[in-house]
Legacy VTK file of the C-alpha trace (Angstrom):
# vtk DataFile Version 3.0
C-alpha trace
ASCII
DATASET POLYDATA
POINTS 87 float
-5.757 -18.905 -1.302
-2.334 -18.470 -1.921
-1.514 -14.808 -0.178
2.734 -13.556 -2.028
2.982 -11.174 0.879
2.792 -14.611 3.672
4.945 -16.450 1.730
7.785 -14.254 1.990
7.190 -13.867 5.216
7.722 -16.898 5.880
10.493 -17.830 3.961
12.252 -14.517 6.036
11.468 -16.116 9.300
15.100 -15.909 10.006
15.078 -12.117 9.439
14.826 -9.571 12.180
10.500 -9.512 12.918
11.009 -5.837 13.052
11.994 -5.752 9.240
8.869 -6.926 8.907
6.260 -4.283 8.873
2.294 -4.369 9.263
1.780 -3.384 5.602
2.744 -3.883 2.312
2.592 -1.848 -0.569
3.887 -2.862 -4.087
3.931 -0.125 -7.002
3.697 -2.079 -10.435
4.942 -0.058 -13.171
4.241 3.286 -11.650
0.412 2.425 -12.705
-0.846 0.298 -9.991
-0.455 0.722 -6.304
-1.284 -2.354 -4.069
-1.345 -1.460 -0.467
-2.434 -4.419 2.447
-2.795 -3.795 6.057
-3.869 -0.212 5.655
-6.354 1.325 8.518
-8.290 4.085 6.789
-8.450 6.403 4.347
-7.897 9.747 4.715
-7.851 11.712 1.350
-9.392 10.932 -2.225
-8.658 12.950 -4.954
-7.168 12.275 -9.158
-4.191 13.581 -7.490
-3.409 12.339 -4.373
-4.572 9.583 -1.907
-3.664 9.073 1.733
-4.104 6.062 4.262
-3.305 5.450 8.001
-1.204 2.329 8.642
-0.130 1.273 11.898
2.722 3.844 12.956
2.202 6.829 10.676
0.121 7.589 6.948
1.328 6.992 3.380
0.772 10.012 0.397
0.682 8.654 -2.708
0.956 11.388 -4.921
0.247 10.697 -9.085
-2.057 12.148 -12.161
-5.615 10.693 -13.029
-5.727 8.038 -10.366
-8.519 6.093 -8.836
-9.466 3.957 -6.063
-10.000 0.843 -8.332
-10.580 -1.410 -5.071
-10.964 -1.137 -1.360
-11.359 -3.657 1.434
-11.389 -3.280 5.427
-7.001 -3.649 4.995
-6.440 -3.661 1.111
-6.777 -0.923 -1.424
-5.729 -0.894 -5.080
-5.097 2.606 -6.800
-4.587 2.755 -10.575
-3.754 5.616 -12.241
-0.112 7.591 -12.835
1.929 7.239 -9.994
4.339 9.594 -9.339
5.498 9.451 -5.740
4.521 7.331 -2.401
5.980 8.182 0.828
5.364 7.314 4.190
5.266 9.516 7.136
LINES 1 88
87 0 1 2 3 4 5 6 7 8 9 10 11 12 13 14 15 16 17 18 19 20 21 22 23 24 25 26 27 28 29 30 31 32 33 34 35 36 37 38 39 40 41 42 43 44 45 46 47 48 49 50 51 52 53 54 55 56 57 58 59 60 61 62 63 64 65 66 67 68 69 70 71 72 73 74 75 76 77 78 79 80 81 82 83 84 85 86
């Protein structure tokens, strides 16, 4: 199965490894949030969801959203997305 997030990977092989994090998170439109390598979930609500990942926890912070999918490392959030930091 062809996985986006490996393939760039490895066509960065030349790149500093450091640049290259343990999780990926792509925000499509400001309506869909695609997070892999996440370790846990730590808050559920319409208004804001938060995950470990390996060296601190992202907040995503939006209107109306749900938890459309979630694996042991991927998630997929749909709904208005207004802000996602990391911490």
């Amino acid at each position: 199965m062809f996985n986006f997030f490996d393939e760039v990977k490895k066509s960065l092989s030349e790149v500093d490894k450091n640049l290259l994090s343990s999780y990926n998170i792509v925000n499509i439109s400001g309506r869909i949030l695609y997070v892999e390598g996440h370790i846990g979930l730590t808050e559920l609500s319409k208004e804001i969801i938060t995950f470990k990942v390996k060296g601190g926890r992202v907040i995503v912070d939006g209107k109306d959203m749900i938890l459309a999918e979630l694996s042991d490392s991927t998630m997929k959030i749909i709904g208005v997305i207004k802000k996602v930091e990391v911490i």
